[in-house]
mmCIF file of the N, C-alpha and C atoms, coordinates in Angstrom:
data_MODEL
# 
_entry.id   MODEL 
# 
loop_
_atom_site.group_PDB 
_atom_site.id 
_atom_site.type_symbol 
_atom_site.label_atom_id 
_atom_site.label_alt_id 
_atom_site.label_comp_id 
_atom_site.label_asym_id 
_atom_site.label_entity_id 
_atom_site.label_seq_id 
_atom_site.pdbx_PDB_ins_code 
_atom_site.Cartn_x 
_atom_site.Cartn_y 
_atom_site.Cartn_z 
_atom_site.occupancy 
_atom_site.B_iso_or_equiv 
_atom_site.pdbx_formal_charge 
_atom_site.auth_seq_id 
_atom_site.auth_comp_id 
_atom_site.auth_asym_id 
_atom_site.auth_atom_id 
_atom_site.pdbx_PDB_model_num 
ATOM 1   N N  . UNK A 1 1  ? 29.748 -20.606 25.883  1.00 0.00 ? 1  UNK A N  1 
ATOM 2   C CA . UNK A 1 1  ? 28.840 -20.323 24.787  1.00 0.00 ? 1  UNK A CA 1 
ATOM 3   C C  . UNK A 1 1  ? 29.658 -19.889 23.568  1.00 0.00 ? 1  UNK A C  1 
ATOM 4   N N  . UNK A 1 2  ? 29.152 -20.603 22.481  1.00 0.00 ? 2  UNK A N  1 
ATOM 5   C CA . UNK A 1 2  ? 30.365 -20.424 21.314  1.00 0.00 ? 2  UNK A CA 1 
ATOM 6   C C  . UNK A 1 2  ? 29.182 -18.895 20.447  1.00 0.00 ? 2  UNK A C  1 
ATOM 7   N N  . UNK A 1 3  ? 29.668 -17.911 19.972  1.00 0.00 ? 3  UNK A N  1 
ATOM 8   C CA . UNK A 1 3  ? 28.971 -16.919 19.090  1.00 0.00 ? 3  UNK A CA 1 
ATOM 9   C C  . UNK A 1 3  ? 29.941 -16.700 17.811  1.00 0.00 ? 3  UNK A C  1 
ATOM 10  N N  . UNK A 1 4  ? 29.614 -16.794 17.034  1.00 0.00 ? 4  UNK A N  1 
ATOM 11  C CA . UNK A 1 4  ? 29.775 -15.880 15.595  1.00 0.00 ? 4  UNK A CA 1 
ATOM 12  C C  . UNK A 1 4  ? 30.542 -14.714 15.924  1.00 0.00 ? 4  UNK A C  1 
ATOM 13  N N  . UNK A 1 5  ? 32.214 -14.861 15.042  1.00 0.00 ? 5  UNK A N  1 
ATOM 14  C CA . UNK A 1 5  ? 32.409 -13.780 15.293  1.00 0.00 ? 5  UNK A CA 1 
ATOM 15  C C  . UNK A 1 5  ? 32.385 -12.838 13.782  1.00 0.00 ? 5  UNK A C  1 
ATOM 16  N N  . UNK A 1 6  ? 31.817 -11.391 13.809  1.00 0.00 ? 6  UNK A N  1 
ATOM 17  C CA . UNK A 1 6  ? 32.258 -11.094 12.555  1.00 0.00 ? 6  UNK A CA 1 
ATOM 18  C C  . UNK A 1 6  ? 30.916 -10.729 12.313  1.00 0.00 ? 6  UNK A C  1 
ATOM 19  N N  . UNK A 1 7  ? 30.425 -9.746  11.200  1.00 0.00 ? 7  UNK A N  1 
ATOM 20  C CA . UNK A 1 7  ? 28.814 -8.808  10.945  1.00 0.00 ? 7  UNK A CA 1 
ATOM 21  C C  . UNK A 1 7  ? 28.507 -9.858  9.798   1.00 0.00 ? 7  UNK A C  1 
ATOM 22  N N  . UNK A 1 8  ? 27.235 -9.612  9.700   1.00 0.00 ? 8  UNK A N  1 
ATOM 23  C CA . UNK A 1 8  ? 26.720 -9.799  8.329   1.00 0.00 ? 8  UNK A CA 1 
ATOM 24  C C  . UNK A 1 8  ? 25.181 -9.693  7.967   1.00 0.00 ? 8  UNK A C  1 
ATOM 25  N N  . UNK A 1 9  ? 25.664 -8.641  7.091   1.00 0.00 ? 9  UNK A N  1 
ATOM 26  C CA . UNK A 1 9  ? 24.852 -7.717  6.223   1.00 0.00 ? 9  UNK A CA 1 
ATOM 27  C C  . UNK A 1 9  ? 23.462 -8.126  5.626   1.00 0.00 ? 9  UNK A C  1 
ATOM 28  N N  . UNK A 1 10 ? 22.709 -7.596  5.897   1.00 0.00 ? 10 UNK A N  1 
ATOM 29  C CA . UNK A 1 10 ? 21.452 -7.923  5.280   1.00 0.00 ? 10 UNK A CA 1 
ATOM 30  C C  . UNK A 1 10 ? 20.582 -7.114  3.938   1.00 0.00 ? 10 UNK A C  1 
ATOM 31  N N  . UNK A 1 11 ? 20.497 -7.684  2.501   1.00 0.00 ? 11 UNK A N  1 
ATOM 32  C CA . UNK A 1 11 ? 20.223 -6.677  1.798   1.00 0.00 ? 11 UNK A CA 1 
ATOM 33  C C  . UNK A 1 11 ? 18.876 -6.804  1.239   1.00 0.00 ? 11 UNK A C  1 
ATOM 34  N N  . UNK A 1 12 ? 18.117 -5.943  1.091   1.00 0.00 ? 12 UNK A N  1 
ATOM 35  C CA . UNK A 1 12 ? 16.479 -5.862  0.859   1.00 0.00 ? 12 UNK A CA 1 
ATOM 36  C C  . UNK A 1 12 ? 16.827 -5.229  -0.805  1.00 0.00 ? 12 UNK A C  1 
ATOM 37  N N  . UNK A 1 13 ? 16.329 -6.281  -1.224  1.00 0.00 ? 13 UNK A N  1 
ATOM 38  C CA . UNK A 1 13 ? 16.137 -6.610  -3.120  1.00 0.00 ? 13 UNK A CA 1 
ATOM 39  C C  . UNK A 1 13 ? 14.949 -6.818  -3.297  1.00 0.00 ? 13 UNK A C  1 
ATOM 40  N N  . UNK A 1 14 ? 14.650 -6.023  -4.865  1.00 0.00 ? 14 UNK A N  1 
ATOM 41  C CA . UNK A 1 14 ? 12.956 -6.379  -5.177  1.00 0.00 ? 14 UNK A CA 1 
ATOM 42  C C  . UNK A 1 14 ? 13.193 -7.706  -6.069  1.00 0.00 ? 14 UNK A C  1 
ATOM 43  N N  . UNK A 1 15 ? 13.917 -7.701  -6.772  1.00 0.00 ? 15 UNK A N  1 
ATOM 44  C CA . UNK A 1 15 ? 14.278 -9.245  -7.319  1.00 0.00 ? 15 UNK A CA 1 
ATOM 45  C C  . UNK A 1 15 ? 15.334 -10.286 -6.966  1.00 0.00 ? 15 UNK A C  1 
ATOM 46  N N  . UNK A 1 16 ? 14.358 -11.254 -6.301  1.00 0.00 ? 16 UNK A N  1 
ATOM 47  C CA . UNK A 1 16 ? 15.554 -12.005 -5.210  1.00 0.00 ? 16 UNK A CA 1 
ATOM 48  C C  . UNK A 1 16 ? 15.918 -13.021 -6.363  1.00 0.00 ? 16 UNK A C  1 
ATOM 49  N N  . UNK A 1 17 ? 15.804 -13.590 -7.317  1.00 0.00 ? 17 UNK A N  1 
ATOM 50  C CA . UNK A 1 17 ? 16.034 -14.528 -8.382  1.00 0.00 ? 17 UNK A CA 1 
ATOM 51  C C  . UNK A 1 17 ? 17.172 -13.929 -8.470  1.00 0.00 ? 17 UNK A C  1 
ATOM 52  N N  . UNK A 1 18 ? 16.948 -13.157 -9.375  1.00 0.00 ? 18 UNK A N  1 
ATOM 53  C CA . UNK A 1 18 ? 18.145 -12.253 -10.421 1.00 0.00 ? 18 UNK A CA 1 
ATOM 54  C C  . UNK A 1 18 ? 19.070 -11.776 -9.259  1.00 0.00 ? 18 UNK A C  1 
ATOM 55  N N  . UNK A 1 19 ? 18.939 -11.335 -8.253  1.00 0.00 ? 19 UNK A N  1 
ATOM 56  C CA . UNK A 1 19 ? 20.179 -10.635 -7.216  1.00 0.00 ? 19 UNK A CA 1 
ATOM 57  C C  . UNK A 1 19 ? 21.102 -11.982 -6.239  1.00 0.00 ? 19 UNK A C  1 
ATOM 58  N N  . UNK A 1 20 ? 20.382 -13.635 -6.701  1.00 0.00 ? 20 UNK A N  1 
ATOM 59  C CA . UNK A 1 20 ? 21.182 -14.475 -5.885  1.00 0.00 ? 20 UNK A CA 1 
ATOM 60  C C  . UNK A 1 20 ? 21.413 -14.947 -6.983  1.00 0.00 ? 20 UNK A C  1 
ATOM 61  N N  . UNK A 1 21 ? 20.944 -14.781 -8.621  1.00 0.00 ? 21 UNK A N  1 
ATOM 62  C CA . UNK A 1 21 ? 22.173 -15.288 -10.008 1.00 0.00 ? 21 UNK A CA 1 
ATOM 63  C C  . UNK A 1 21 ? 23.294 -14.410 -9.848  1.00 0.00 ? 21 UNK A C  1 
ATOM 64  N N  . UNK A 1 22 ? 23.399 -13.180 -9.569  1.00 0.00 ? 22 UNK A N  1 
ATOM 65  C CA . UNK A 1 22 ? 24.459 -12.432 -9.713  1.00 0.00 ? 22 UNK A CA 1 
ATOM 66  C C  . UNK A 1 22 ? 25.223 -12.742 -8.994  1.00 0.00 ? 22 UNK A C  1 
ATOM 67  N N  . UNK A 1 23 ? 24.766 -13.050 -7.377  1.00 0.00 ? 23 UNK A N  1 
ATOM 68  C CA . UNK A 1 23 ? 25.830 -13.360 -6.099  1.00 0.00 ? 23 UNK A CA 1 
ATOM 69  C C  . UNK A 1 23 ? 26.219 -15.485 -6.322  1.00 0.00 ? 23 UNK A C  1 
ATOM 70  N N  . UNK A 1 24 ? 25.586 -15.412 -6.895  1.00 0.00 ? 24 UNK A N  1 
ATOM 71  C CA . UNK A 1 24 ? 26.773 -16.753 -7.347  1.00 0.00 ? 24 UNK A CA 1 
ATOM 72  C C  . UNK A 1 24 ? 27.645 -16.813 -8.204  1.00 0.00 ? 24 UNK A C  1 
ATOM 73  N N  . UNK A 1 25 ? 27.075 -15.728 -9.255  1.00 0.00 ? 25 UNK A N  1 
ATOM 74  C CA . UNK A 1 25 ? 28.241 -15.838 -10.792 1.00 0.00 ? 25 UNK A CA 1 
ATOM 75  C C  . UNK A 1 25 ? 29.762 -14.918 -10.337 1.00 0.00 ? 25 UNK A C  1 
ATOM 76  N N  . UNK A 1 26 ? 28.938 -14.012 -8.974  1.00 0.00 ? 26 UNK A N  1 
ATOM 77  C CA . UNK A 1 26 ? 30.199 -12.998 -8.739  1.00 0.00 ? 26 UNK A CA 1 
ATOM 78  C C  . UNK A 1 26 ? 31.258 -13.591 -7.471  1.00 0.00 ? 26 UNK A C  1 
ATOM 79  N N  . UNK A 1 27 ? 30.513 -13.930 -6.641  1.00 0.00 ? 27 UNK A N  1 
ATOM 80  C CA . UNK A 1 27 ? 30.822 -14.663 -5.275  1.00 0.00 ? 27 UNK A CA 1 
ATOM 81  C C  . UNK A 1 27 ? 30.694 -15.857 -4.721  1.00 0.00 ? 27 UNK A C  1 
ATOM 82  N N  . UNK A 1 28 ? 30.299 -16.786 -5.779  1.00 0.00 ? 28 UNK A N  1 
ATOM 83  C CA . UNK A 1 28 ? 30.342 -18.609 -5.543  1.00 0.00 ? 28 UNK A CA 1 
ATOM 84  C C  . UNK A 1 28 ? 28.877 -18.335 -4.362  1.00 0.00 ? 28 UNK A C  1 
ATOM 85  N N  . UNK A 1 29 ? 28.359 -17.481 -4.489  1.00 0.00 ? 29 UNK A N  1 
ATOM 86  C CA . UNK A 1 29 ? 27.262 -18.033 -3.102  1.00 0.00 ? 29 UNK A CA 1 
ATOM 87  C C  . UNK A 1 29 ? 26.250 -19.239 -3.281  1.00 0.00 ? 29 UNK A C  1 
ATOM 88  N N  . UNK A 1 30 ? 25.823 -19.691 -2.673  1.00 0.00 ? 30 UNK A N  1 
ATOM 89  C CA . UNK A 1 30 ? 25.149 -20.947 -2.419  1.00 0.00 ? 30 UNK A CA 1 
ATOM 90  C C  . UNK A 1 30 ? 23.165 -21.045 -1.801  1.00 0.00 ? 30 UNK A C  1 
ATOM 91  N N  . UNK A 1 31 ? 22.425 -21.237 -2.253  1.00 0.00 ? 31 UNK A N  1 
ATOM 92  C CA . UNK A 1 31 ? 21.190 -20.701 -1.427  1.00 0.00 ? 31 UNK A CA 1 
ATOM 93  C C  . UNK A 1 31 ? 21.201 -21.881 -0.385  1.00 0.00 ? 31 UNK A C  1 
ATOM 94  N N  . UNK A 1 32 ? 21.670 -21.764 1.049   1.00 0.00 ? 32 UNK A N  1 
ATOM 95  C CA . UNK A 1 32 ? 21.021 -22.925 1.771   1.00 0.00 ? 32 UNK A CA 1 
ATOM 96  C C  . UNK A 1 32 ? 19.787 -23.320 1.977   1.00 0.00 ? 32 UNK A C  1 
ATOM 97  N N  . UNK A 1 33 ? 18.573 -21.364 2.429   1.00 0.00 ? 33 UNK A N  1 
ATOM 98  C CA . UNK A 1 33 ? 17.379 -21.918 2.983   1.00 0.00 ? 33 UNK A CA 1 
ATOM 99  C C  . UNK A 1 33 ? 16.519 -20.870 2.492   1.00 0.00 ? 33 UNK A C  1 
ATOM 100 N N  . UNK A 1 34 ? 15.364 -21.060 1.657   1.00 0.00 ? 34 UNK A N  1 
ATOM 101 C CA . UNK A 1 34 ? 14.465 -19.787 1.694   1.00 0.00 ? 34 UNK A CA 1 
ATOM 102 C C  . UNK A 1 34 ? 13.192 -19.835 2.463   1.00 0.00 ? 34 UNK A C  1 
ATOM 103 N N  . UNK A 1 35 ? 13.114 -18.760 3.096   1.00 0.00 ? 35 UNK A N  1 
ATOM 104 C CA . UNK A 1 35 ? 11.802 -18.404 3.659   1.00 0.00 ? 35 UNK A CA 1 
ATOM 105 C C  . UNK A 1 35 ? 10.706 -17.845 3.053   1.00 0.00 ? 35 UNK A C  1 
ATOM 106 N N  . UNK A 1 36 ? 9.397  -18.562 2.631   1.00 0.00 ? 36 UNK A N  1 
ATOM 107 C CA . UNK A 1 36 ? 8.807  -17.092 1.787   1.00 0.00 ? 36 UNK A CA 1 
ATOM 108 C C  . UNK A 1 36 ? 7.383  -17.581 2.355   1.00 0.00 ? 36 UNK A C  1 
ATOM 109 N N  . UNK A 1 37 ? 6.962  -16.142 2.730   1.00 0.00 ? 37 UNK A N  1 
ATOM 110 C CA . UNK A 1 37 ? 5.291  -16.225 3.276   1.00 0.00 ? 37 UNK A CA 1 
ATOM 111 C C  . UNK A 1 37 ? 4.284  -17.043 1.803   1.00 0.00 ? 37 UNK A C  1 
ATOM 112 N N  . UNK A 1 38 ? 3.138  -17.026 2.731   1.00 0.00 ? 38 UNK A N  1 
ATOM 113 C CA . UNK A 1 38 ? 2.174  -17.585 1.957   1.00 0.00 ? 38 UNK A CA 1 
ATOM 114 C C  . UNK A 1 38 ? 1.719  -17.053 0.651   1.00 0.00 ? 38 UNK A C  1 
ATOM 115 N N  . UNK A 1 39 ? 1.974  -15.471 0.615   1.00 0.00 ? 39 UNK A N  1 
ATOM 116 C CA . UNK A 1 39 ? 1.300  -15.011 -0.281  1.00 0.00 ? 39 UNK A CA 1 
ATOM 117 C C  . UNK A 1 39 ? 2.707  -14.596 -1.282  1.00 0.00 ? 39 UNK A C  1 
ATOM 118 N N  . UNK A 1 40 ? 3.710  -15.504 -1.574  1.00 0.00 ? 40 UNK A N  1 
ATOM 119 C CA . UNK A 1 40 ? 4.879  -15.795 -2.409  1.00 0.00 ? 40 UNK A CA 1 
ATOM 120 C C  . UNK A 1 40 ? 6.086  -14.342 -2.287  1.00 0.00 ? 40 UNK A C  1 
ATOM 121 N N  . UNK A 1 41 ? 5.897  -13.834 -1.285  1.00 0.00 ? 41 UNK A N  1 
ATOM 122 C CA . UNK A 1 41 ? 6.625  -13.188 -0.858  1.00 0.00 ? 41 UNK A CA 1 
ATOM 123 C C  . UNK A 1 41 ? 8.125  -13.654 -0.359  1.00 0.00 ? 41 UNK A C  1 
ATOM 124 N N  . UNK A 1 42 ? 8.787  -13.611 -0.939  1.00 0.00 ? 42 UNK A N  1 
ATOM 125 C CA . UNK A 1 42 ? 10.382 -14.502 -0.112  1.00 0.00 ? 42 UNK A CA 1 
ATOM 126 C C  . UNK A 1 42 ? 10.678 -13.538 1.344   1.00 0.00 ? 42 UNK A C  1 
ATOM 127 N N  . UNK A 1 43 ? 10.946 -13.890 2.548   1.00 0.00 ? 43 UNK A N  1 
ATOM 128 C CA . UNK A 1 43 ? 11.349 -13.303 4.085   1.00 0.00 ? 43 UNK A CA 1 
ATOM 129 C C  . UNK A 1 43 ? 12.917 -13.383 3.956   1.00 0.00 ? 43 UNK A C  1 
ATOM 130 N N  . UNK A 1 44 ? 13.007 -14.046 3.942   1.00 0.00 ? 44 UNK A N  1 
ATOM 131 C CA . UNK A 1 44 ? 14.820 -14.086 4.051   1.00 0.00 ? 44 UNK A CA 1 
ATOM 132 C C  . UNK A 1 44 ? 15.240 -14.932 2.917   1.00 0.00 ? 44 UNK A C  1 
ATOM 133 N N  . UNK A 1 45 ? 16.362 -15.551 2.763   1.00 0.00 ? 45 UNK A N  1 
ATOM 134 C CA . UNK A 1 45 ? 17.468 -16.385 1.512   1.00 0.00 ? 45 UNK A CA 1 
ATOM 135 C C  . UNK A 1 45 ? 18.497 -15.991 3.048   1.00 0.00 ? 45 UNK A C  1 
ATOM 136 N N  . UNK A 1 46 ? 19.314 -17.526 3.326   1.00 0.00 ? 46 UNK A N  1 
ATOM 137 C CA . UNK A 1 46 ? 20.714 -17.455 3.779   1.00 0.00 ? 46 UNK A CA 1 
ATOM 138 C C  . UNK A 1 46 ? 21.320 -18.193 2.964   1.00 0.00 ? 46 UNK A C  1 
ATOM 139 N N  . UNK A 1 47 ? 21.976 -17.255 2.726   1.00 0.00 ? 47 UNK A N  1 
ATOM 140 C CA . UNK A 1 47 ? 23.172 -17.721 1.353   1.00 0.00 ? 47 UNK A CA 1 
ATOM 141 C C  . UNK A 1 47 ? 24.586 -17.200 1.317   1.00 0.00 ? 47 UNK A C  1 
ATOM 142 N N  . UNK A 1 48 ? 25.155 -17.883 2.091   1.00 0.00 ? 48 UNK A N  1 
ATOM 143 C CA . UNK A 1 48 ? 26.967 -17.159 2.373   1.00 0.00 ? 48 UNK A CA 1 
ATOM 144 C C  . UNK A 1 48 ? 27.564 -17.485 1.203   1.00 0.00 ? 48 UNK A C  1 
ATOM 145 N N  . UNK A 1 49 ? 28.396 -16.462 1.179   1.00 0.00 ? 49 UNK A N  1 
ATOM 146 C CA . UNK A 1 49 ? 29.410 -16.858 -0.117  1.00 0.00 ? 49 UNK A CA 1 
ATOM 147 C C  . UNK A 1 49 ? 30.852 -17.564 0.327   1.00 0.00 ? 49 UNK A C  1 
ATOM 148 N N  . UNK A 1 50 ? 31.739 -17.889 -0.525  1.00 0.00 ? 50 UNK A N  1 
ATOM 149 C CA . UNK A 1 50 ? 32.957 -18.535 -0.620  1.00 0.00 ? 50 UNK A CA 1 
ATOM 150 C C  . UNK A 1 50 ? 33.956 -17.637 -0.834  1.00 0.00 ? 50 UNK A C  1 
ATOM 151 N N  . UNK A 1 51 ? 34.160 -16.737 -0.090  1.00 0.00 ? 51 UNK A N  1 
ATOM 152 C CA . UNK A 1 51 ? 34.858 -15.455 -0.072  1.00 0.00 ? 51 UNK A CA 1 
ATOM 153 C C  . UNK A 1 51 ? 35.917 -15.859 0.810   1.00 0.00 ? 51 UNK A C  1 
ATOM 154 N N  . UNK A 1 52 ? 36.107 -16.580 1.310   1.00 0.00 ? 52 UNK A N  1 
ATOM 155 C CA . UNK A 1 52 ? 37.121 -17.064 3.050   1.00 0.00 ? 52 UNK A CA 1 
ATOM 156 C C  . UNK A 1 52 ? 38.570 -17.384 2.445   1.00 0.00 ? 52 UNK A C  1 
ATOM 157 N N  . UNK A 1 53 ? 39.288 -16.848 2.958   1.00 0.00 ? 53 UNK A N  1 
ATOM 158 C CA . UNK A 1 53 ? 41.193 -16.970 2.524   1.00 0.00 ? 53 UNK A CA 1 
ATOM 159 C C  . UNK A 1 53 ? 41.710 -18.011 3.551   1.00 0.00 ? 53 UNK A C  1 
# 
């Protein structure tokens, strides 16, 4: 069984727009997938950044 090695952090933002412009202009991040309930609530954003040496 192959697992992930290594944490990653989960951060609860009231403005998910403006807090994944910042994490691209600061950290190249990327939005792969958003989740957002019916009533336009966003659940998650996975969005890794380009941080890797």
């Amino acid at each position: 069984m192959n697992r992930a090695l290594g944490l990653v952090p989960h951060l609860f933002v009231k403005d998910v727009d403006v807090s994944l412009s910042f994490y691209r202009k600061a950290f190249g991040a990327v939005e792969l997938f958003r989740n957002v309930l019916p009533n336009g609530v966003v659940l998650f954003v996975n969005s890794p950044s380009e941080t890797r040496g």
